[in-house]
C-alpha positions in Angstrom: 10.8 155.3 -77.2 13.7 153.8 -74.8 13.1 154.6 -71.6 16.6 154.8 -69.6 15.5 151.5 -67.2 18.8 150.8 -65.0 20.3 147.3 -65.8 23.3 147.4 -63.0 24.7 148.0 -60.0 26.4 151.0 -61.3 23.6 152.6 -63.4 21.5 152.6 -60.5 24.9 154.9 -58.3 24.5 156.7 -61.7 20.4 157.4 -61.3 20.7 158.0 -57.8 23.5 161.1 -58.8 21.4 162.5 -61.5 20.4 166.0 -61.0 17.4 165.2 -62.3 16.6 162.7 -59.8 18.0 164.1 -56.9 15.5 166.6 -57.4 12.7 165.0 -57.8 12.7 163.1 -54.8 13.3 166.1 -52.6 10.3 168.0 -54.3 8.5 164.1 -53.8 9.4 164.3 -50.5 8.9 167.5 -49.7 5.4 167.4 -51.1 4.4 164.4 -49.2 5.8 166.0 -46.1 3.6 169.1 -46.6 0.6 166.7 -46.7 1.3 165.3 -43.5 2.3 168.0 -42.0 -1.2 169.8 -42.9 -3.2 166.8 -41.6 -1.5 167.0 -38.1 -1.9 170.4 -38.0 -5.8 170.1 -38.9 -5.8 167.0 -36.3 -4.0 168.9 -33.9 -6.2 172.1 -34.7 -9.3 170.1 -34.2 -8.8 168.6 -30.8 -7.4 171.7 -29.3 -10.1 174.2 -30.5 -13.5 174.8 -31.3 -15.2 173.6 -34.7 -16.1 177.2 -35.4 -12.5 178.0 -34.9 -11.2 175.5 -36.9 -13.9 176.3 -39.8 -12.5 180.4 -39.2 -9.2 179.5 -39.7 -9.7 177.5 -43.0 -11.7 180.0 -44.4 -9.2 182.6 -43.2 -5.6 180.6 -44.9 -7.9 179.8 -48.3 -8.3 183.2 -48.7 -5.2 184.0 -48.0 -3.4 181.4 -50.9 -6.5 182.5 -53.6 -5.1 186.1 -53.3 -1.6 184.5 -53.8 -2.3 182.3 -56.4 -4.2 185.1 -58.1 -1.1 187.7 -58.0 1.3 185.2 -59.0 0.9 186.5 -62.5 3.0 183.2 -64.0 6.5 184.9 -62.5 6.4 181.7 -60.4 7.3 180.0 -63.8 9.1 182.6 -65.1 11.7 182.2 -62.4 12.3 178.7 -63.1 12.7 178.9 -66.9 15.3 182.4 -67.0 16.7 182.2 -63.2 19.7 179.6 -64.9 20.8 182.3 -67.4 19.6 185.8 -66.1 20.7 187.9 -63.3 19.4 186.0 -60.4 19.2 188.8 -57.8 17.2 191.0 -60.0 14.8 188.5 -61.0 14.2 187.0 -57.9 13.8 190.2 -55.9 11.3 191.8 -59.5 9.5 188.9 -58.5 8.9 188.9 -55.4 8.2 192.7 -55.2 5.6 193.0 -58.2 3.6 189.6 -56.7 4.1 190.2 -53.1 2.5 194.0 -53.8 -0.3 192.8 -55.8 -0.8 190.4 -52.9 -0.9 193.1 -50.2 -2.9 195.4 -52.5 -5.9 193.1 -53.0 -5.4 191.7 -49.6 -6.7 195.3 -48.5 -9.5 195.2 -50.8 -10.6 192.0 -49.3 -10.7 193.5 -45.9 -12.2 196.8 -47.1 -15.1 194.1 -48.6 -15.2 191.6 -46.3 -19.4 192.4 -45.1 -19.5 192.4 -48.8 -18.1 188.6 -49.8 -17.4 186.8 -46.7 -19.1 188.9 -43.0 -17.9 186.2 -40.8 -15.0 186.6 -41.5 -14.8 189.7 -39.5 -11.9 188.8 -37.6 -9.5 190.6 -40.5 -10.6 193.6 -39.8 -9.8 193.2 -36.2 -6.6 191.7 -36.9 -5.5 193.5 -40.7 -1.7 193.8 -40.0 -1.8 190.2 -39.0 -3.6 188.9 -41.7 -1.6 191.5 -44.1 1.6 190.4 -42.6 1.0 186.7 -43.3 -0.1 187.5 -46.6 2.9 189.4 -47.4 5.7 186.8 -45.8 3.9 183.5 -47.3 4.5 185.2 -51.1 7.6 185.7 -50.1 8.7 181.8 -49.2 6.8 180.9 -52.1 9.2 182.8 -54.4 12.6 182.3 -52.5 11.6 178.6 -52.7 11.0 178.5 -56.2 14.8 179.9 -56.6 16.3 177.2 -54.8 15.0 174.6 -57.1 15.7 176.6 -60.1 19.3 176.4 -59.1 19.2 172.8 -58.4 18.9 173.3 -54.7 15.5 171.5 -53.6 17.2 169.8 -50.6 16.9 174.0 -49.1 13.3 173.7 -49.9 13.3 170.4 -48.2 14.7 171.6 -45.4 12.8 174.9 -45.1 9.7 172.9 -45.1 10.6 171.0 -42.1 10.8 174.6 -40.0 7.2 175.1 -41.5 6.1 172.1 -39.6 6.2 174.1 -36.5 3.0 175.5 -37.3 2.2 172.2 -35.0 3.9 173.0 -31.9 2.7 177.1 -32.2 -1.0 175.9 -31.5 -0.5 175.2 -28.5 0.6 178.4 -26.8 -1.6 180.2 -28.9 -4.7 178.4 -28.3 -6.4 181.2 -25.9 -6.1 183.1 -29.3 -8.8 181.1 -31.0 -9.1 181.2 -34.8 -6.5 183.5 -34.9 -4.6 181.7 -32.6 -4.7 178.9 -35.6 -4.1 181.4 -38.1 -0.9 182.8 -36.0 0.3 179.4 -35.8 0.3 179.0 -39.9 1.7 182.4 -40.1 4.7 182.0 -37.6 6.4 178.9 -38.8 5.8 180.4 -42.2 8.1 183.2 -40.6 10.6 180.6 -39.4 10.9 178.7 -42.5 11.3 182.3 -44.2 13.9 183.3 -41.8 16.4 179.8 -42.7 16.0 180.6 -46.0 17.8 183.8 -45.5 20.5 181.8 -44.5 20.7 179.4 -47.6 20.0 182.9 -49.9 23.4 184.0 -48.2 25.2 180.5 -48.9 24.7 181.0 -52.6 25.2 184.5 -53.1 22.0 186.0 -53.3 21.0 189.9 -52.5 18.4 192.1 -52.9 18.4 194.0 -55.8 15.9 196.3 -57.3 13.3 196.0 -59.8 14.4 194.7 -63.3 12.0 195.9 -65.8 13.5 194.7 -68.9 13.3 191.0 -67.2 9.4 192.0 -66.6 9.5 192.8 -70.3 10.7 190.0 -71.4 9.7 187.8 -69.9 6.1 189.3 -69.5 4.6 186.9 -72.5 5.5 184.0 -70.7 5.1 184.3 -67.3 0.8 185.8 -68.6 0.7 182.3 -71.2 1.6 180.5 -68.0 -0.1 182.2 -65.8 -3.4 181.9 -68.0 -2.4 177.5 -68.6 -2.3 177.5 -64.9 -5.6 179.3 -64.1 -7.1 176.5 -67.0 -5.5 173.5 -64.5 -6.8 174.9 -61.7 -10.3 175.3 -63.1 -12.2 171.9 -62.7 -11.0 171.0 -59.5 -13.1 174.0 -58.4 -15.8 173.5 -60.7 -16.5 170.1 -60.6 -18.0 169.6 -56.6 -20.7 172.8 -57.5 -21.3 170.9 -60.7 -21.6 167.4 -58.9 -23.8 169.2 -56.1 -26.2 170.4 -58.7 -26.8 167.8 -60.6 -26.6 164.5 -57.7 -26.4 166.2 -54.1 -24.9 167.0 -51.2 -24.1 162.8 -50.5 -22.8 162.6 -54.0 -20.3 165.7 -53.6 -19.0 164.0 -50.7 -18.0 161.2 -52.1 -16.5 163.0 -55.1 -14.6 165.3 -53.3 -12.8 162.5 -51.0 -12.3 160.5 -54.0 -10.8 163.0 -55.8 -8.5 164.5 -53.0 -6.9 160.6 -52.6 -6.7 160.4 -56.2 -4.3 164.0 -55.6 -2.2 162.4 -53.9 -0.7 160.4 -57.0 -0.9 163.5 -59.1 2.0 164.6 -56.6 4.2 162.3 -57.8 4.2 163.6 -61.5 4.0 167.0 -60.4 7.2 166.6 -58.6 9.0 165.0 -61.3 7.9 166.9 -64.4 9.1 170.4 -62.0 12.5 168.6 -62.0 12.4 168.5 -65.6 11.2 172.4 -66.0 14.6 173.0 -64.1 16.6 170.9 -66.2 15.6 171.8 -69.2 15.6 175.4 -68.1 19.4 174.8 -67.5 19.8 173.6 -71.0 20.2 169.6 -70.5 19.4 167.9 -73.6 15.2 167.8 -74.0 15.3 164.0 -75.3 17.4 162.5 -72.2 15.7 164.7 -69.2 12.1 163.3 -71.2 12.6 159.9 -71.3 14.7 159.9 -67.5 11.4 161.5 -65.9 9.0 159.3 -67.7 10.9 156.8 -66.5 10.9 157.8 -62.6 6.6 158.2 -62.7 6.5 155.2 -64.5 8.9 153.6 -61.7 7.2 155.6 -58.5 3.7 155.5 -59.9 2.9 152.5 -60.6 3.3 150.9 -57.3 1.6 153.9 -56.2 -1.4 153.3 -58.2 -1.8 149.5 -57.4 -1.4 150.5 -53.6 -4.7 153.0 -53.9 -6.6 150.2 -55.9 -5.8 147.3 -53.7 -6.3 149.1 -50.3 -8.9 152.3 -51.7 -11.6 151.1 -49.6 -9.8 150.5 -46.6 -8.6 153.8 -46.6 -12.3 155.5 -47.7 -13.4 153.7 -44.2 -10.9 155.4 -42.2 -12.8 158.5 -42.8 -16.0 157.0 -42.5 -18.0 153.7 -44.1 -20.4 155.8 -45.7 -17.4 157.1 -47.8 -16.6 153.4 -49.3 -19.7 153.8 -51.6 -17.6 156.1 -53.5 -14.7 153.4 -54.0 -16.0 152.8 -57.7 -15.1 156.0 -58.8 -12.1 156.1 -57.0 -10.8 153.1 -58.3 -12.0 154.7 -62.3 -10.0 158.1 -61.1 -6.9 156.3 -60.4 -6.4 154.9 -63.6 -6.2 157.9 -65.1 -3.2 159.2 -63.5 -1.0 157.9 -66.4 -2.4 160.1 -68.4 -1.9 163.2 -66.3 1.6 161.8 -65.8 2.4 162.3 -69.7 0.2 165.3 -69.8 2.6 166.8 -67.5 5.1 166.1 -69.1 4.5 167.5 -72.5 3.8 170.5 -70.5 6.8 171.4 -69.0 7.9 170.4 -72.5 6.4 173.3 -74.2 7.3 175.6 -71.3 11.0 174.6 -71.7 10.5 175.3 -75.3 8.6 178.4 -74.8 6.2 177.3 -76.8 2.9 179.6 -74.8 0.2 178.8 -77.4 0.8 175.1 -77.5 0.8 175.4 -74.0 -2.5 177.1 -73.6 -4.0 174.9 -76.1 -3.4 171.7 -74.0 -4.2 173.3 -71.1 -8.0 174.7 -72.8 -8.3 171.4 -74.4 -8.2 169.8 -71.0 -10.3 171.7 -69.1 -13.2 171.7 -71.9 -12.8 167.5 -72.2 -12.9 167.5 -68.2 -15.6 169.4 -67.5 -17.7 169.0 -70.5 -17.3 165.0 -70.3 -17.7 164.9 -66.6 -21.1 166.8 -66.7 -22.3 164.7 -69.9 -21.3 161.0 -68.4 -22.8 161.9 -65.2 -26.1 162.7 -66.4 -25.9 159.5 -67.9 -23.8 157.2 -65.4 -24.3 159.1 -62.1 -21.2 159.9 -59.6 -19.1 157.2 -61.6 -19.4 158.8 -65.0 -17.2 161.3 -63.7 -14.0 159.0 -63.2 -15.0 157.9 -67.0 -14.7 161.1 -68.2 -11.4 161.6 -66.2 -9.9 158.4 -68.0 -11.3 159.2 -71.3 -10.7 163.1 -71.1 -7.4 162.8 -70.2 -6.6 159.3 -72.8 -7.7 161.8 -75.5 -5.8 164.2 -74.5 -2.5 162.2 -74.0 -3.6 160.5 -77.7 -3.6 164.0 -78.9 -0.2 164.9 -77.6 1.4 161.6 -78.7 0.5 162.6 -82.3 1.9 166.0 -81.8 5.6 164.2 -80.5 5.5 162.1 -83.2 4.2 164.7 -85.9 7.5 166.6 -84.3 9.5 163.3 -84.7 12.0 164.5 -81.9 11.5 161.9 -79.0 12.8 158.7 -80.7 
């Protein structure tokens, strides 16, 4: 496979103009920006108020995107693949309606249950407009972002993103308001971001509209196989810290979990990249040429990437404490393996261009199984490292797997 490396002066203008790329690196860039943006805010949060605040408020805003991510219902993916060629009011206010109501709904049952599963967390049912409200308005940026990049417009989210950095500044004045003084904080710039894009929705001709139910209908096998894929992603990442706790301890965890969240970081550049390619593929751009362009922008960003976190890992491991550098080892193992998820990405927005919701659930079962049965087999055996083994030799198998499939398919060359 020829991967479209630039050779000139002008073929680099010509990268630099592609849609493809264009988008990329202002979902890259946007991405990254949302990471530092939640590590001020968090550094910020910390100095200004109390640690039992600051552990309120976490609690508070991961509850608040686990009922989001659960009543997404795979319409987040649905609006990227038929927003190009379907009626783009209907679908984009359908989606936000059915999700953002789902949202609210079991947003009420949490508060309703909250002595149940979570009792310090009583401060919701002092506040439950508040929390309700925030709920409701952060589904609704989620989906009116996702319509900007399906119609090539990331720069919008880019921008948008930058008003959500205000969450910064808001904890401030709001700091006599303790944890939900941070959660207010979240919640306005949320607001403010929200409120801009109502300005870009206007610039490209988008109204409300009412519910489309043939698009639900349509469109409802696709958006449930990719809602179900994305569920199996999601999976080990909160599996694999109890696991890690059971079986090595608390010290052990620790040095997973930090491990792993650095090793995240490169995952972003893939991510990034391979949503680009859902949205031009989505458009209709030839499947071969979009393929081998975004393989060849992760190969290009990720590799100094990678080389960056192995040289300097353990530097940045004693930043957060020297205790942390014991886990440098596995980082170093985890690492590697981001090629893999790289072209594991990849095929996967391959088979949701194509539609193709049982390949697509396969990969993403065949994953999760391989991760989490490998990482619990190789750490009995290796301790904390076995875990990055299984992570490079889950993931190689997998990508071995799907590189028989493209050339069983013989469509690639």
């Amino acid at each position: 496979m020829n991967l479209p490396i630039p050779k000139s002066i002008d073929d680099v203008r010509q990268l630099l103009t592609d849609p493809l790329f264009k988008n990329s690196f202002f979902i890259l860039s946007s991405n990254v920006m949302g990471i530092i943006f939640s590590f001020l805010f968090w550094l910020v949060a910390a100095r200004l108020y109390p640690k039992e605040d600051v552990g309120v408020a976490t609690a508070l805003l991961a509850a608040a995107s686990l009922l989001i991510l659960l009543t997404r219902f795979g319409l987040d993916q649905s609006i990227i693949r038929f927003f190009p060629h379907g009626n783009k009011d209907r679908i984009l206010s359908t989606s936000i309606a059915v999700s953002t109501a789902f949202a609210l709904l079991l947003g009420v049952v949490f508060i309703m249950g909250i002595d149940t599963w979570s009792p310090d967390l009583q401060i919701v049912k002092l506040y439950p407009l508040i929390f309700l409200g925030i709920l409701g308005i952060e589904s609704t940026t989620h989906y009116v972002g996702l319509s900007f990049l399906a119609m090539r417009k990331s720069e919008y989210t880019f921008i948008r993103n930058l008003f959500a950095g205000m969450r910064i500044v808001f904890l401030y004045p709001l700091v006599f308001f303790s944890a939900l003084g941070i959660f207010s904080s979240y919640g306005l710039a949320i607001m403010l971001s929200f409120l801009v894009s109502l300005i870009f929705l206007a610039r490209v001709g988008i109204k409300p509209a009412r519910i489309d139910r043939p698009f639900l209908r349509e469109s409802f096998r696709y958006s449930s196989g990719t809602y179900v894929a994305g569920l199996l992603a999601l999976l080990p990442a909160q599996i694999l810290p109890l696991m890690v706790l059971n079986v090595l301890g608390a010290t052990e965890t620790a040095d997973y979990y930090i491990a792993f969240t650095m090793t995240s970081v490169l995952f972003i550049i893939p991510q990034s990249v391979t949503m680009s390619h859902f949205v031009e593929g989505s458009h209709g751009e030839s499947l071969k040429t979009i393929t081998k362009k975004s393989l060849a922008v992760i190969l290009a960003t990720l590799t100094p990437a990678v080389i960056l976190l192995y040289v300097f890992g353990g530097f940045f491991l004693s930043l957060i404490g020297k205790s942390y550098v014991e886990g440098l080892d596995l980082l170093r193992i985890m690492i590697l393996s981001s090629f893999f998820v790289a072209f594991q990405q990849t095929y996967l927005s391959i088979k949701k261009i194509q539609k193709d919701i049982r390949e697509l659930i396969a990969i993403s079962a065949l994953s999760f199984v391989l991760l989490v049965g490998l990482s619990y087999i190789l750490m009995l055996e290796f301790g904390i490292v076995g875990i990055g083994y299984a992570w490079v030799l889950g993931y190689g198998v997998l990508a071995l797997i799907i590189g028989i499939q493209i050339r069983r398919s013989n469509w690639l060359k």
